[in-house]
ZAMI-89952 format. One record per residue (C-alpha): residue in three letters; x, y, z; residue number from 1. Coordinates in nm, 3 decimals. Last residue first. Layout:
<rs>
R   type         u         v         w   seq
R    ala         X         Y         Z   NUM
...
</rs>
This chain:
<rs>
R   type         u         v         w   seq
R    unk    12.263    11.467    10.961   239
R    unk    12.023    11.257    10.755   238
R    unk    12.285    11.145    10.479   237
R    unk    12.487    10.974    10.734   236
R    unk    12.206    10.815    10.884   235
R    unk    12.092    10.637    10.516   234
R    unk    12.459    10.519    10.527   233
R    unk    12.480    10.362    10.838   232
R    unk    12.148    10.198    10.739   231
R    unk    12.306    10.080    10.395   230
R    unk    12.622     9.998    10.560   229
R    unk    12.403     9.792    10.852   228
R    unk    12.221     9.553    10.536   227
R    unk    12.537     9.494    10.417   226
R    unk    12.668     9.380    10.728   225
R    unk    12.401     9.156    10.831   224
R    unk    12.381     8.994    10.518   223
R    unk    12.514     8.716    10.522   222
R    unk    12.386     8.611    10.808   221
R    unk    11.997     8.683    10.733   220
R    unk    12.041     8.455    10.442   219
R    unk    12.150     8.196    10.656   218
R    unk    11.852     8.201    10.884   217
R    unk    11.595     8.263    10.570   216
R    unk    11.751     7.895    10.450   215
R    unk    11.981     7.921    10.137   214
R    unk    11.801     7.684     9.878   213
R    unk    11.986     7.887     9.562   212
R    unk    12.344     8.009     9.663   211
R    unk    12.438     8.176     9.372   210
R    unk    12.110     8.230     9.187   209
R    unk    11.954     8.307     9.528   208
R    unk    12.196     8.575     9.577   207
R    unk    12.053     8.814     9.287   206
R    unk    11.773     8.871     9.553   205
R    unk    11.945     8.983     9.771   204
R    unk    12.190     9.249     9.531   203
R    unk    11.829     9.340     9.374   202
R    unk    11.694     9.463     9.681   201
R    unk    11.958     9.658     9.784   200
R    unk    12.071     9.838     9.460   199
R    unk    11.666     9.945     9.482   198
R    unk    11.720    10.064     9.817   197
R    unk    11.956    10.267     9.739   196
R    unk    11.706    10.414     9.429   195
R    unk    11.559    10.613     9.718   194
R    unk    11.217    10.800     9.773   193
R    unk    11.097    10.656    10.093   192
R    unk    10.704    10.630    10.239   191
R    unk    10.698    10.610    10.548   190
R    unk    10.458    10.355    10.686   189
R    unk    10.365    10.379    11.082   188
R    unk    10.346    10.015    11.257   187
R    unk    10.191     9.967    11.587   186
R    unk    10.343     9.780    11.859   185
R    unk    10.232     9.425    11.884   184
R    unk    10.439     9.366    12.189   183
R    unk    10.777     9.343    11.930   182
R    unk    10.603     9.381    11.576   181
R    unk    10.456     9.165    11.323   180
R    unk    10.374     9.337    11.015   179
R    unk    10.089     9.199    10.817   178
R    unk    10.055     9.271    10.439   177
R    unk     9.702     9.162    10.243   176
R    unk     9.611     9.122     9.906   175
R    unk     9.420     9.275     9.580   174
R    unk     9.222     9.518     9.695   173
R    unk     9.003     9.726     9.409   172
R    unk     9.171    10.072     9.331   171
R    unk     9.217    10.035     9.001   170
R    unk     9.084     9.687     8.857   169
R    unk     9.232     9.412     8.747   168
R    unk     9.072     9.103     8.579   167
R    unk     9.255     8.782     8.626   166
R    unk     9.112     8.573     8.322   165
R    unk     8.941     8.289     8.323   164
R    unk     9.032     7.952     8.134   163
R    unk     9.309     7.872     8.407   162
R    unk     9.045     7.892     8.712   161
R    unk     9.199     7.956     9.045   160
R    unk     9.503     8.116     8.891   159
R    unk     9.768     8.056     9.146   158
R    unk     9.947     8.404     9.252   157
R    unk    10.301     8.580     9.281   156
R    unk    10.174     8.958     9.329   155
R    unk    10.510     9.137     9.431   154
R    unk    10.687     9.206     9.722   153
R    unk    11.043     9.353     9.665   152
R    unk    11.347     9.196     9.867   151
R    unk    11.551     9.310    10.150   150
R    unk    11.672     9.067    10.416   149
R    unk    11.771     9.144    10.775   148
R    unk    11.509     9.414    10.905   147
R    unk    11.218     9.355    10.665   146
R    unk    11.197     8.937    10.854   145
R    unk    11.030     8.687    10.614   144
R    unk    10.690     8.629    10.575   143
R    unk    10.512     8.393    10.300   142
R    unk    10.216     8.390    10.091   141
R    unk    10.139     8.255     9.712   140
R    unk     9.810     8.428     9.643   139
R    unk     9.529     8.292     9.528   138
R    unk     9.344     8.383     9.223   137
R    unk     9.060     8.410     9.010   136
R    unk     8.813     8.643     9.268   135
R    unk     9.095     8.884     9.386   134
R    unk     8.992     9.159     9.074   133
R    unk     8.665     9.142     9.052   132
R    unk     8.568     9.165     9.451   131
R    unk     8.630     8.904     9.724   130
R    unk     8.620     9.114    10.087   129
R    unk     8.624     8.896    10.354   128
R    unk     9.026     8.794    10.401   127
R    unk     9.311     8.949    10.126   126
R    unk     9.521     8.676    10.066   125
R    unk     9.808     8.658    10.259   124
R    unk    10.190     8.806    10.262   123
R    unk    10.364     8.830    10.626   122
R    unk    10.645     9.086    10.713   121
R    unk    10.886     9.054    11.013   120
R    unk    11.021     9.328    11.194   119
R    unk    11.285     9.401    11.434   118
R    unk    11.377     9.735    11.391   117
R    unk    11.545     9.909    11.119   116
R    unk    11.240     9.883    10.841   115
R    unk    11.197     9.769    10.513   114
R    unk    10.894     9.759    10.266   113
R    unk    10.970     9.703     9.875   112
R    unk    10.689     9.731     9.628   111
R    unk    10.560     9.582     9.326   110
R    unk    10.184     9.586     9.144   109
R    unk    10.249     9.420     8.924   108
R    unk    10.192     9.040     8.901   107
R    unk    10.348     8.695     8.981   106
R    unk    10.257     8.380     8.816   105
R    unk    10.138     8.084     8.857   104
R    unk     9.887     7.779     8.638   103
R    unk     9.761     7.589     8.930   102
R    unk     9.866     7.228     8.957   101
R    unk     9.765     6.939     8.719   100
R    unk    10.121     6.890     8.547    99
R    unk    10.430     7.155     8.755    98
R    unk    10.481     7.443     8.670    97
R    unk    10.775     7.588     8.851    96
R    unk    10.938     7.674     8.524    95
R    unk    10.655     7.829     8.372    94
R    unk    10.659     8.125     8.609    93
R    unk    10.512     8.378     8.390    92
R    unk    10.645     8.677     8.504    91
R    unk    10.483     9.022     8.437    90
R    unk    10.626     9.373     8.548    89
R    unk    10.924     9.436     8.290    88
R    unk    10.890     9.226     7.998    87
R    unk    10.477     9.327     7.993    86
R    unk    10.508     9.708     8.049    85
R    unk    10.752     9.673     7.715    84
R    unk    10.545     9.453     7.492    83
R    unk    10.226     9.700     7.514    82
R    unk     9.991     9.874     7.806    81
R    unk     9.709     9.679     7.746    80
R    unk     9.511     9.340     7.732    79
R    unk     9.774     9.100     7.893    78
R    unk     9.889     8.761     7.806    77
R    unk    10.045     8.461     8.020    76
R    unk    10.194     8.095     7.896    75
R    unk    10.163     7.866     8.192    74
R    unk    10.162     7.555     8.009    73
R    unk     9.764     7.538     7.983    72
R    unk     9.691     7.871     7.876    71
R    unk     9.674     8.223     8.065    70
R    unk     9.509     8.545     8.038    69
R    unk     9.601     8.897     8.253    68
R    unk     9.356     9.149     8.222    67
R    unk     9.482     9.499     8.399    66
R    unk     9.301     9.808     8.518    65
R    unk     9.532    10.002     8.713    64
R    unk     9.710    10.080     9.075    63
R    unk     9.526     9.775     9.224    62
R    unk     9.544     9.844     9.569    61
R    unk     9.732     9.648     9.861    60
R    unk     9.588     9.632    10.210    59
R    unk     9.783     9.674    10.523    58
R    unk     9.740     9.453    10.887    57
R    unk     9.923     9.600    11.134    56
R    unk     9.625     9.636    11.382    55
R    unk     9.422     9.322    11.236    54
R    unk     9.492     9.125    11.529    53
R    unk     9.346     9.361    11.789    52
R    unk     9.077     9.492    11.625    51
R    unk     8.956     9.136    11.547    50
R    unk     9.058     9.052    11.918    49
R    unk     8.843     9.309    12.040    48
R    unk     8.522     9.237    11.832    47
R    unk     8.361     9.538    11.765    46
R    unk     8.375     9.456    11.396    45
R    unk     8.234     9.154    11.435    44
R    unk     7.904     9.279    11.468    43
R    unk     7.901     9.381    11.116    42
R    unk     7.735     9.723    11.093    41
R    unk     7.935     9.867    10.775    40
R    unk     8.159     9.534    10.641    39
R    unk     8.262     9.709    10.297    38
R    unk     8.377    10.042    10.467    37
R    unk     8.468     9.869    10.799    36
R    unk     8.685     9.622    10.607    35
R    unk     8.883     9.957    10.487    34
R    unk     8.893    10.071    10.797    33
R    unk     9.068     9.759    10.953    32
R    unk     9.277     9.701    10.674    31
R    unk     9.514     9.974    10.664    30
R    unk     9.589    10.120    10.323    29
R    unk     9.877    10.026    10.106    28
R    unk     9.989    10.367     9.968    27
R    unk     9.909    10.349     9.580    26
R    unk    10.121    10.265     9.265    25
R    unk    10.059    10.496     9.025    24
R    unk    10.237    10.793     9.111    23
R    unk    10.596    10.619     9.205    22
R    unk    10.489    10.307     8.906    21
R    unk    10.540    10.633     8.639    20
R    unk    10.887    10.659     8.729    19
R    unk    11.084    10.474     8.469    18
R    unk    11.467    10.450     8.484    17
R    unk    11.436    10.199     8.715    16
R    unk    11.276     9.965     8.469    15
R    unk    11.234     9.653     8.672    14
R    unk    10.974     9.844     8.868    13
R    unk    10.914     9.910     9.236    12
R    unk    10.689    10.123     9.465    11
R    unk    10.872    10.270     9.771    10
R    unk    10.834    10.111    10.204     9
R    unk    10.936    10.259    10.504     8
R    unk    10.835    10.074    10.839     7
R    unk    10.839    10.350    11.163     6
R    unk    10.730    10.145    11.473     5
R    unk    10.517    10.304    11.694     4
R    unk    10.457    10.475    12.055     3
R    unk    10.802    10.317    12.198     2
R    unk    10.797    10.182    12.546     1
</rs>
């Protein structure tokens, strides 16, 4: 039986020619310890199927601080970093609005995590630990399988309270990543270094705007054989 399950994951930006997201953006951190840091004594802590089910579990760190304001159509503003850091790593998802729902949108920081085995990838609010910069929003989850699709992983949230900001701070955790593994095996992350992955990303996600309302089955189908040539590929440079 194997010892672990090797998951690589890179930060991401919509400006590949910028780097500065590769420093910034921090290595998710396991959960468990990081709950024991804010939880120190809890009894529940010792509890076996907490240890258990939290084993894959990952938290994600504010690489900055960061306001983000909203209106009542969805409109978003930030406090810093100018026009261009704005284009490129905040979406304002107006077109999903829809009358007396949350206000969305999805936030830096980015990432991509992929892996060669069979693994599936889950995105949830961070549990326990509400600080400053998870208070005003929820996240938007879902989980999808890092061995047949490739997309990046960003912060797509529901403000909680429209007239508040979403105050960022570095370091804070913002939300969870569970890996689900054959047997529960554990997962290491790699980190990777490799624009290929970029080209990856972006060709699946560019295929919802040709075949938007493909199921994750489907998508997974098409492709299988891209998704092999970039493995294929990443072994050929190896040797």
């Amino acid at each position: 039986m194997i010892k672990y399950v090797e998951v690589f994951w890179t930060p991401l930006t919509s400006n590949p020619i910028n780097d500065w997201n590769k420093i910034l953006f921090l290595a998710p951190k396991p959960f468990y310890p990081f709950l024991q840091k804010h939880r120190e004594g809890s009894s529940y802590l010792k509890c076996p199927a907490m240890v258990e089910t939290t084993r894959n579990d990952f938290v994600i760190l504010s690489p900055f601080d960061l306001e983000i304001k909203t209106n009542t159509v969805g409109d978003l503003a930030t406090d810093r970093f100018g026009q261009s850091f704005f284009e490129e790593n905040v979406i304002a998802r107006k077109g999903e609005f829809v009358q007396g729902q949350p206000i969305m949108a999805s936030l830096p920081p980015r990432y991509a995590f992929f892996c060669k085995e069979d693994v599936e990838m889950e995105i949830r609010d961070l549990p326990l630990v509400v600080n400053e910069s998870n208070k005003n929003f929820r996240l938007i989850g879902g989980r999808f399988n890092i061995s047949k699709w490739h997309r990046p992983v960003d912060m797509s949230v529901e403000f909680i309270d429209p007239e508040q900001p979403i105050k960022l701070h570095a370091e804070d955790g913002l939300y969870l990543v569970r890996f689900i593994t054959p047997n529960n095996v554990p997962v290491k992350l790699v980190r990777m270094q490799d624009d290929e992955i970029v080209k990856s990303m972006q060709a699946c996600t560019a295929v919802k705007s040709f075949r938007p309302g493909l199921s994750l089955k489907k998508s997974y189908e098409l492709a299988a054989d891209y998704i092999a040539a970039f493995w294929a590929r990443r072994k050929g440079k190896n040797t």
